[in-house]
N, C-alpha and C positions, 0 to 999 in steps of 0.2 A: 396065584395071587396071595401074597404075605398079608397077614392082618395088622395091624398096628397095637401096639401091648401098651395102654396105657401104664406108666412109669409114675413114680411119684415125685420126682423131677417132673416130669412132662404135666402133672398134674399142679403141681405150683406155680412152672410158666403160664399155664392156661387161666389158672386164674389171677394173675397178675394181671393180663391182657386186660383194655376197658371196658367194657359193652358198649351197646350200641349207641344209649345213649346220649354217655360220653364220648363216644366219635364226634357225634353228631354236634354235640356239644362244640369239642375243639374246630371242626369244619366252619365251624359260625364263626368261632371267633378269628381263624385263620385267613378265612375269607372276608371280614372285616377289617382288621389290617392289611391285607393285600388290598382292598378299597381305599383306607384310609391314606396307605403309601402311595397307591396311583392316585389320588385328589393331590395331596401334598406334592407330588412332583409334577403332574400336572399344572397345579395351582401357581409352585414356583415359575415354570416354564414361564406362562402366562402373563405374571408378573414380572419377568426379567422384559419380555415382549411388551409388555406397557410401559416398563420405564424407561425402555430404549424410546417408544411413541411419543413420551411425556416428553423426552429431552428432545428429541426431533420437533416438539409443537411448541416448545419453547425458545430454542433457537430460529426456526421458523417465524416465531412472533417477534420475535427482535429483530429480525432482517424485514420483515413483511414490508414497515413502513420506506422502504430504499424501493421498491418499487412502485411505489406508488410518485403520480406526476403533479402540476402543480396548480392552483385552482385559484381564479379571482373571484370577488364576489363585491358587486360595486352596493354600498352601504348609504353616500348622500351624493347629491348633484344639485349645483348652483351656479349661478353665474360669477365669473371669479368676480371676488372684494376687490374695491380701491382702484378699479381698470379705466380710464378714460377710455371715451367713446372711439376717439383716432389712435389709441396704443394697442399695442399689441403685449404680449408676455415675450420675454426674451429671454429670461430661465425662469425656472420653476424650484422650490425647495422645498423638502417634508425634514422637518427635527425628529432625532430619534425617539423619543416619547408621542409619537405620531400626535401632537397639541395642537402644533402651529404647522402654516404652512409660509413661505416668504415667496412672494411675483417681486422679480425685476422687470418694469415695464418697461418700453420702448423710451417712453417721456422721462427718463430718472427718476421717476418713485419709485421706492421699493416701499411695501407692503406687508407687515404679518398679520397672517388670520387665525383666528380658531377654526381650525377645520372640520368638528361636527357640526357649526354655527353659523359658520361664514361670517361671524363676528369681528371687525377690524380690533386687534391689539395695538400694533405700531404701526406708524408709516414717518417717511423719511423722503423727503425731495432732494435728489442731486445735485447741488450747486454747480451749474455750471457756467465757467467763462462770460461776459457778456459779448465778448465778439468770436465766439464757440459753439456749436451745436452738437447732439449727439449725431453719431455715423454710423456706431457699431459697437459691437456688443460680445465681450468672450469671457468665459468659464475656465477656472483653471478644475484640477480632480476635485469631485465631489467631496472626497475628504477634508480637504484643505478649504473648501467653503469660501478660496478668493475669484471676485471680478472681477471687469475693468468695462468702463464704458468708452469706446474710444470717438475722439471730441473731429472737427472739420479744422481745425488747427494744429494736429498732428500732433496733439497730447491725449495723452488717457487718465481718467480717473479710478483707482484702485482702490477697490473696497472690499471689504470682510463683515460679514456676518456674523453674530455671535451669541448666547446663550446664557445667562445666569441663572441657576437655581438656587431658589431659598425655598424655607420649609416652613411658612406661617401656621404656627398652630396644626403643627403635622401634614400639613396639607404640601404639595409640590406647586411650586408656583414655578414658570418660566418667563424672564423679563428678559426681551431683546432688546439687540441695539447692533447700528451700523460700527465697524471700526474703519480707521482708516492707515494701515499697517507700513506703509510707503510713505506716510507726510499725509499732510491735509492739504497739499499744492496738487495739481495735476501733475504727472513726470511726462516730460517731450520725449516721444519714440521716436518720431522724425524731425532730424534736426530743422528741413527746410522746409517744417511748418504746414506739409502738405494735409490733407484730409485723408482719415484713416478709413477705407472704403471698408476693409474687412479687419479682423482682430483676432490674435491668439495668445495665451494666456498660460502660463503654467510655471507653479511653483514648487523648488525644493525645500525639504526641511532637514535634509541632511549635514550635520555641519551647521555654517554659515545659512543663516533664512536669506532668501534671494529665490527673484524672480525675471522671469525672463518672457517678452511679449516679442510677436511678429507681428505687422501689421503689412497690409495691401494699401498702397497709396492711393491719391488719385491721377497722380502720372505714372500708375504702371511698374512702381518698383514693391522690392518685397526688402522691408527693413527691420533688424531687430537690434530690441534692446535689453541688456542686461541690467540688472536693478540690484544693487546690494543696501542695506539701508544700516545705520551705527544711529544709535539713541545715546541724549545727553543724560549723562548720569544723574545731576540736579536739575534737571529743568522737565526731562523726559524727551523732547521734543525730540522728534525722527528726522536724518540727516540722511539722502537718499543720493547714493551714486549709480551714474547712468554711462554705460557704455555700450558706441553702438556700432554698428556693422549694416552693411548691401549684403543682402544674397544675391547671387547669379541669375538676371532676367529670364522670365519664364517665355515661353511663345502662345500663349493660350491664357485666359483670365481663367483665375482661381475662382473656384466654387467653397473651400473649406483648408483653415492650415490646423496643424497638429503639434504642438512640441512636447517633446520627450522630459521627463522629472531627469533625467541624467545631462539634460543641455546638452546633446551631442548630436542630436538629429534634430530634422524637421521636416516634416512630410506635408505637402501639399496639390490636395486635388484639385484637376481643372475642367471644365467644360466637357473633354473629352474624355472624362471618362478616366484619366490616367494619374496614376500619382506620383508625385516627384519628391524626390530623395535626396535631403541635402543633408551630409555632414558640416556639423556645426564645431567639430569638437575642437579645433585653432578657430575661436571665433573673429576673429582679425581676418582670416582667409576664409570664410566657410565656399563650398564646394556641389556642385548638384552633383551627384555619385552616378544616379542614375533614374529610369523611367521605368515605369509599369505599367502595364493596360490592365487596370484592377477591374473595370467596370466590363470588358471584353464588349466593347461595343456601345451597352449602355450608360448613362449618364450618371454618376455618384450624387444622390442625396442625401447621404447621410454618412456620416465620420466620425467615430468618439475612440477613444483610448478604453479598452478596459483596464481596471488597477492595477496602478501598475505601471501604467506609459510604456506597455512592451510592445501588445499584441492591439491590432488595430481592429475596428468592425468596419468592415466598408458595407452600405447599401445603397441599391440602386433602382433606378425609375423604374424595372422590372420587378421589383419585389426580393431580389436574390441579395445575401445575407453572406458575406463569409470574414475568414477571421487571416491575416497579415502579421507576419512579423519578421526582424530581420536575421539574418542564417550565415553564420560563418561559413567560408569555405577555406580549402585547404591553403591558400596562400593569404588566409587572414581577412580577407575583403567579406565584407557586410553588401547582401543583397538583399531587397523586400523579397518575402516568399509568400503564397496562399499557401496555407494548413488547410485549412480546412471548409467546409461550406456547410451551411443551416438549409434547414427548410424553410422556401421562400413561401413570403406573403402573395396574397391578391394582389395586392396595388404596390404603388411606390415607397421605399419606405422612407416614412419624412420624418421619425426622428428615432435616437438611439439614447438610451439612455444604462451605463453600464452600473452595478454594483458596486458598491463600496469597499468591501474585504473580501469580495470571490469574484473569481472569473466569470461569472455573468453576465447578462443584460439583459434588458426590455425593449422591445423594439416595435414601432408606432408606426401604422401605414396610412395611405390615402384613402382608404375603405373606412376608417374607424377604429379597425382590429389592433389589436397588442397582441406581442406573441414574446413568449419567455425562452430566452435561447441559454445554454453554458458551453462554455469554451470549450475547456479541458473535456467533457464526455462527448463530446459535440452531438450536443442533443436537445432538440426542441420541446421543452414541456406542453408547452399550450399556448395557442392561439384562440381570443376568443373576440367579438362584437362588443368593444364599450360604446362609440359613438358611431353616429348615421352619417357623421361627414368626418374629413380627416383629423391625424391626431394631429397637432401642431405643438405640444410639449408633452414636455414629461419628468417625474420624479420619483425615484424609487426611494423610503425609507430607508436609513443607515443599518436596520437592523432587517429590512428584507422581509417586513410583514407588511406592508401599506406600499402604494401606488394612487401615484395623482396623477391625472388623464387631462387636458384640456385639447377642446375640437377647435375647428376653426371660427365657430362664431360663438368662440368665449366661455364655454360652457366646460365647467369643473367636476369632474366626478373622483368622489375619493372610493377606491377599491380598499378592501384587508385581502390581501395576498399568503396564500401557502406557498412554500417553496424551500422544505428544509433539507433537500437531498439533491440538487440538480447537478453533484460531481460523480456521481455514480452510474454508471451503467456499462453493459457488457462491453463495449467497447474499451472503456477506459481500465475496468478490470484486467482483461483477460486477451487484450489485443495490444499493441505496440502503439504507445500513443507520442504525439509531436509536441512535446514540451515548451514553455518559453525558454531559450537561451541554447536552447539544443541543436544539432547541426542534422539529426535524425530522429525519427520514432524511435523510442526506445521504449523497454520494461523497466522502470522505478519505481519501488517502495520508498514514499518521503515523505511523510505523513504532518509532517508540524514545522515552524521554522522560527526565528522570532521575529515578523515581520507580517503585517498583517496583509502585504500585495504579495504573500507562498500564493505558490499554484502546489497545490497538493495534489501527489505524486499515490493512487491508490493499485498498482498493480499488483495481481494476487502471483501472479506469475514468480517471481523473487522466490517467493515465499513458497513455493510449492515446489519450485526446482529447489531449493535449500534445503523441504522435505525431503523428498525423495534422495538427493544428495548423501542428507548425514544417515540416511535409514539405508542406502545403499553402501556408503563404506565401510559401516557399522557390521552391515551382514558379510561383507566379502571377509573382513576379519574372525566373524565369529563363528557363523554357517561350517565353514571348515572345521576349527579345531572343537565345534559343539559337536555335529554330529560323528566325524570320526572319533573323536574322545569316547563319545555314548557308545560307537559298533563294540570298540574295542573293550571298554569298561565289561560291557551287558554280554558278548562274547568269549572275551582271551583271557580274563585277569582274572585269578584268582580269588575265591569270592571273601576271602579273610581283604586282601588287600582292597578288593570293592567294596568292603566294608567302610573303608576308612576314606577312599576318595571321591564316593557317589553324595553322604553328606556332607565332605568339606567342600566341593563343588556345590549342591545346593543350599548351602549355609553363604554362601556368596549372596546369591539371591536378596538376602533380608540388608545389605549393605547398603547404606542411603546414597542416593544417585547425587546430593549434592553433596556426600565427599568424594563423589567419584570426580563429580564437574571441580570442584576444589585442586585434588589433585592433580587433573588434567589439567589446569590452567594457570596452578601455578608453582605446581614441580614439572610435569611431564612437557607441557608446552619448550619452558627453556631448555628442559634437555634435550629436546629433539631436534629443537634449533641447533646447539651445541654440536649438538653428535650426529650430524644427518645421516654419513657416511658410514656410522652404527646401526642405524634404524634399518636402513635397506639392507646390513649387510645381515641382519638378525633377518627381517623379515623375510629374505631370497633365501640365505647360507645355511638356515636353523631346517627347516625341510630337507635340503641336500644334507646335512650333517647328520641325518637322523637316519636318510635311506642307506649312506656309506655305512652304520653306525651296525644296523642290519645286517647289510652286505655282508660286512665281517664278521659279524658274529654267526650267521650261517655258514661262513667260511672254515671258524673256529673247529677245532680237533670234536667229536662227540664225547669225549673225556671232559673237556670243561663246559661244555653246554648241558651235558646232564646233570652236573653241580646246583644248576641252577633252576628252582621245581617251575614247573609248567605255571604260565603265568602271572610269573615276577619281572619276566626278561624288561618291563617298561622300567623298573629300577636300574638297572645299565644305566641308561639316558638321563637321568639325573646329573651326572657328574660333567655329561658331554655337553647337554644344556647350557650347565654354570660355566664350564671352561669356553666354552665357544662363546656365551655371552662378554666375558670379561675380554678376552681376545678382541674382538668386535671393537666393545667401547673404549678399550686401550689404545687401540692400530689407529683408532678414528681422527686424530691431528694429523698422523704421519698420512693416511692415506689424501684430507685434504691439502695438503704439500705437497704430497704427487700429482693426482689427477686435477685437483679442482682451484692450482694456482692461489691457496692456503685459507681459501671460503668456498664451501660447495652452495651455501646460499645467494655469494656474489656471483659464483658462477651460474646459478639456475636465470637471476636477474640477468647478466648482460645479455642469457641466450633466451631472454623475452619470458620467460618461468616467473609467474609473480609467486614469491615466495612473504605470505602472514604468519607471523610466530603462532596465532591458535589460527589453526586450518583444518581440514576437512579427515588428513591424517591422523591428528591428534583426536578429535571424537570419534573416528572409526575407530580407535585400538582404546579409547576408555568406554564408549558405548557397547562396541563388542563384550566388554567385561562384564556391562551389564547383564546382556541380550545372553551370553554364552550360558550362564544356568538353565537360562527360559527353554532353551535350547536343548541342553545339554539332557535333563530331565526328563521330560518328554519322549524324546529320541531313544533315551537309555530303557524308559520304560518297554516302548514299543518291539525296543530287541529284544531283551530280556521276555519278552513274556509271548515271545514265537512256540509254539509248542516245541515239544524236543524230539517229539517222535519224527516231525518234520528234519531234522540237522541232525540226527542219528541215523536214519533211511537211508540221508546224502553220503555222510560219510561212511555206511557200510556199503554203499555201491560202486566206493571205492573215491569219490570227491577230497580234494583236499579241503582243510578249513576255511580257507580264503575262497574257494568255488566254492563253497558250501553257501560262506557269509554273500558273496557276488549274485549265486543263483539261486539262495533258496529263502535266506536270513533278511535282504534288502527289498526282495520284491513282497514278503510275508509284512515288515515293518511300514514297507512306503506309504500308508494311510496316517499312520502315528507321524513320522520322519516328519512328512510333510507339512502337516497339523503343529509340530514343532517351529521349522521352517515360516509356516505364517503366521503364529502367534508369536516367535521372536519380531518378524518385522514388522508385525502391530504394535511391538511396545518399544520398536528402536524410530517408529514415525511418532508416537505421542509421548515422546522423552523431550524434557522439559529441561532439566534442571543441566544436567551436561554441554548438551549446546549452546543454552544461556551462556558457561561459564568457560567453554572451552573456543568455542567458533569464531569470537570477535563480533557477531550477529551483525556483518555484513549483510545485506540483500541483493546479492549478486546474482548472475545467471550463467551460469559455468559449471562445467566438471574438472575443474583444476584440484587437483588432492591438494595442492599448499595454498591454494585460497580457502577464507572460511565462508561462512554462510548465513540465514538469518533462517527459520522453520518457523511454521503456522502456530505451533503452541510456545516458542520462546518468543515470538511477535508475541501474542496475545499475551502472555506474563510480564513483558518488558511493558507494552503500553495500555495496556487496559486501565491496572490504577491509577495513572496518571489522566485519564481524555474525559470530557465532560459526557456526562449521561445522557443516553437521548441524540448527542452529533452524530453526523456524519462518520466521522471515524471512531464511534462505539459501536455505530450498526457495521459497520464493513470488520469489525474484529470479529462481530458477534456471526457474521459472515466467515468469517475464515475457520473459525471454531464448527459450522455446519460443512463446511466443506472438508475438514479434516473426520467428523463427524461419518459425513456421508462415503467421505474413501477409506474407511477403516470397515465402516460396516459394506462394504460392496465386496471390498478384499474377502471380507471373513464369508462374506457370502458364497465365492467363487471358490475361495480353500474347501468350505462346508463338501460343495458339489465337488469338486473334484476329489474328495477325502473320501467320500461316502461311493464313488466311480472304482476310486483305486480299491477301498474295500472290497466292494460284488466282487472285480474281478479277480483277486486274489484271495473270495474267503472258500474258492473249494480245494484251497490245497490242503 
């Protein structure tokens, strides 16, 4: 055993060394940074995790109130103002400032009240005929606010309600008054004077104001008349022309007629239950088309139009509630069809009463009960007990916060009504729903129109196939040339020359996506149009041109392939690139005058190919551009930083570089690869500005590459700043946004786990 000599070196280092100390000293503070950095990263975590929570509870609270259903709450009850003991009400009216309410009674008064008061304001006695009585009684759309009381002399009298505000000393005052918009004469519907047993009513304002009534006689005919009215320019007075027509005798007395704001139809239920369908549209010839058993047995009491004059409510002495409208078929013919059915009431339901500007209604039974139904989700809000005997009218507020209720012995309850979302629900979202005017269920996004009788159109479906769509041709274009770019960059190339192409590839990156969508939309789109027969021949030819490119240069003498140092050989492909591109977009007229008859776009049309100049091609190959850094980066990192003792082992066991990269480089990477992989197509689903600018932002439902598209975040950016705060169609964007939300963060979820899978298994090589 050698002794150790201390030296005087050895004596210097020793005491340079710390003592103890000072170890002790540094361990403190060593170990407090290692604290401080585990809080701090910790802490971040944490907080990334809350403000994911934060935005989940915020979008959350903006969609909350779409679930929620609809709620009455009766406020006053009285016996209706101004009602003779023998009258009954014959409609009912609530003004949009829910002030007044107006009864047209049985006897010809009409009536306005204060409705928290029951306070009479106006009343107004019907003058009628002296050798005339009233018969009958019809409404035309709630919107349009026209009557008619039909008279035993086969006249009617046509009246209008109406509204004036003045603002006394800031205050809203409301003064009524009757008009009478047709002349102040009765207009004869039936020339031979007959007594108008029943009456229908309904007026266009399209164009030319004109109105048109159907009345039931009392010898059993159904006769209509047309009303156009010309006012004297100096005098004012209304000058009313009447033409009039027979419909086709029915075989069964009518219980209720219907006519359409379009004057083309006229629907009318009878006794049995059925309803008959008469085109009116040659009013000179009108036509009964055809029959329906709407009621399937039972007896129809109740018939209204929802807005619109499209789509019908039929209800019947059983309580059953469903919704009618007519359906083209293939040789053009109009047939009533049932869409849809509600859930039905206890009793009978005796009366309907539809909304003003949405597919709605209210519907009144024999029990008492009101129940709030909507078309388009076909969905029942609420049904609830206002009176112990039946309802016998009703009126829904213009603006769909107030309802008036009257029972059958007279008795008025005014309700304040919730009901701000009844077009919503999983149905209409997210299933194929039966539109008016539509021949099938279908998936549309249509959200707005300029017409206040839109049935809005709220399918998420569009929108999510449009996602998936541009985030799927985005990745087929970029996925490719990102990750093999990265094998080959982090692998083959020379690290001078990977110097220069790994950051001008992530120097792409910081490119704003709205010059990308610029350019795509409005260079790249028309070229592609132009040059189709380029596009495919790059996008097929350019791969084939690369692997020939190869081919031959392994073929090459080893005299001129040693010329050229290990890992340049991708500079070749430069020139064959540029040449085969130019070739391509040269050849591209000549080859549409060979194959595609001198348009390959006309040709795609005649052979049923819709072809949109921005389509689903053009954001794949400018999205791809984006995505390909995100990609690229990642991917390269994850090769690059394979150990080497690993791909040194390979190839001393005799592996070539390619079986090296295949079995030892891709299965080492595939945790990174992949992680690349799913955070490109997280940011090729929440790209905005490109498919705004490039898609056409169609809402189609297809995988056609030359259709374009409409996505969840270029929805939300096109219509948000536009829609009123609080609608309907705020919450359902503010909805698309959690749904985009939720499949981003679910994706990243299932990347996570399967990143963290591919890792274990691959980290004991």
């Amino acid at each position: 055993m050698t002794e150790s000599v201390a030296t005087p070196q050895g004596r210097r280092q020793a005491s340079r060394l710390p003592d103890a100390t000072v170890r002790a000293k540094r361990r403190r503070i060593r170990t407090f940074k290692d604290k401080l950095s585990r809080f701090g990263i910790t802490s971040a975590g944490y907080g990334v995790v809350f403000s994911l929570a934060l935005i989940f509870i915020y979008l959350f609270y903006e969609v909350l109130p779409i679930l929620r259903g609809a709620t009455v709450e009766a406020t006053v009850e009285y016996s209706i103002p101004g009602l003779a003991e023998d009258a009954t009400v014959k409609h009912l009216v609530m003004e949009r400032f829910q002030e007044l309410g107006v009864n047209y009674a049985s006897d010809g008064l009409v009536t306005f009240f204060e409705l928290p008061t029951s306070e009479i304001r106006f009343q107004e006695s019907i003058t009628v005929p002296d050798d005339a009585e009233i018969t009958s009684f019809a409404a035309a759309e709630n919107i349009g606010a026209l009557v008619s009381y039909g008279l035993s002399n086969g006249q009617a009298l046509i009246l209008r309600h109406e509204y004036q505000l003045t603002f006394p000393d800031d205050v809203r005052h409301i003064t009524p008054r009757i008009a009478r918009p047709y002349g102040d004469s009765p207009v004869q519907i039936d020339a031979d004077g007959q007594s108008l047993k029943m009456l229908a009513l309904q007026e266009s304002t399209r164009g030319q104001r004109r109105a048109m009534a159907v009345a039931y006689t009392d010898d059993r005919r159904l006769v209509a008349a047309s009303m156009t009215t010309r006012a004297n320019l100096f005098t004012g007075a209304v000058d009313t022309q009447v033409t009039r027509t027979t419909l086709p005798q029915m075989s069964s007395e009518p219980v209720q007629i219907l006519i359409d704001k379009e004057f083309r139809s006229v629907f009318v239920a009878d006794k049995r239950g059925r309803i008959h369908y008469y085109d009116i549209s040659n009013f000179n010839a009108p036509e009964l088309t055809h029959i329906v058993d709407a009621g399937r047995g039972a007896r129809i009491t109740a018939m209204e139009f929802l807005v619109g004059s499209v789509s019908i409510i039929v209800g019947t002495e059983r309580g059953e509630l469903s919704q009618w409208f007519l359906v083209r078929d293939d040789v053009n013919e109009y047939t009533l069809e049932k869409i849809r059915s509600f859930k039905p009431h206890a009793g009978a339901i005796t009366r309907i009463s539809p909304e003003y500007t949405r597919k709605g209604f209210i519907a009144g039974d024999a029990t008492g009960k009101v129940g709030i139904h909507y078309g388009t989700s076909s969905r029942t809000l609420l049904q609830k007990q206002l009176h112990e005997s039946a309802i016998a009218n009703m009126a829904i507020s213009p603006v769909n916060r107030g309802l008036l209720t009257v029972s059958e012995n007279n008795t008025l309850t005014v309700s304040e009504v919730w009901n701000q979302h009844p077009q919503i629900s999983f149905r209409a979202l997210w299933n194929r729903v039966w539109y008016e005017g539509r021949a099938n269920p279908e998936y549309i996004w249509q959200s707005s129109s300029a017409s206040d009788e839109f049935e809005s159109k709220f399918s998420l479906i569009p929108l999510s196939v449009g996602t998936l769509k541009a985030a799927f041709f985005a990745m087929m274009f970029a996925m490719p040339l990102g990750i093999m770019a990265a094998i080959y960059t982090a692998y083959f190339m020379t690290p001078k020359l990977r110097g220069v192409v790994k950051p001008t590839i992530e120097i792409m990156e910081a490119l704003p996506t709205v010059i990308l969508g610029f350019l795509a939309g409005l260079w790249l789109a028309p070229f592609m149009e132009n040059n189709l027969p380029a596009v495919f021949s790059i996008l097929l030819g350019m791969p084939i041109m690369m692997l020939l490119m190869a081919l031959l240069w392994r073929n090459f003498p080893a005299s001129i392939r040693n010329r050229v140092p290990p890992g340049w050989e991708a500079v070749l492909l430069i020139p064959i690139v540029v040449v085969f591109g130019w070739v391509a977009v040269s050849a591209s007229p000549w080859m549409e005058i060979v194959f595609f008859d001198g348009s390959m776009r006309q040709w795609l049309t005649e052979n049923g190919i819709t072809y949109d100049q921005r389509n689903a091609l053009v954001v794949g190959v400018a999205m791809g551009f984006a995505v390909i850094p995100t990609i690229y980066s990642i991917a390269e990192d994850a090769v690059f930083n394979v150990p080497k003792h690993l791909t040194q082992g390979s190839l001393a066991l005799g592996a070539t570089p390619w079986q090296t990269v295949v079995g030892v480089v891709l299965p080492t990477a595939s945790p990174g690869i992949f992680s690349a992989i799913m955070i490109g197509f997280g940011r090729a689903v929440g790209e905005t500005m490109i498919v705004l600018m490039a898609t056409g932002n169609s809402p189609i439902v297809n995988f056609n590459i030359f259709e374009g598209m409409r996505t969840l975040s270029a929805n939300i950016a096109v219509e948000l700043p536009e829609t009123a705060v609080g609608s309907s169609h705020f919450r359902i964007l503010f909805l698309a946004a959690l749904v985009l939300f939720t499949f981003t963060f679910i994706l990243n979820t299932i990347a996570e786990v399967v990143r963290q899978r591919l890792r274990a298994r691959y980290s004991n090589l």
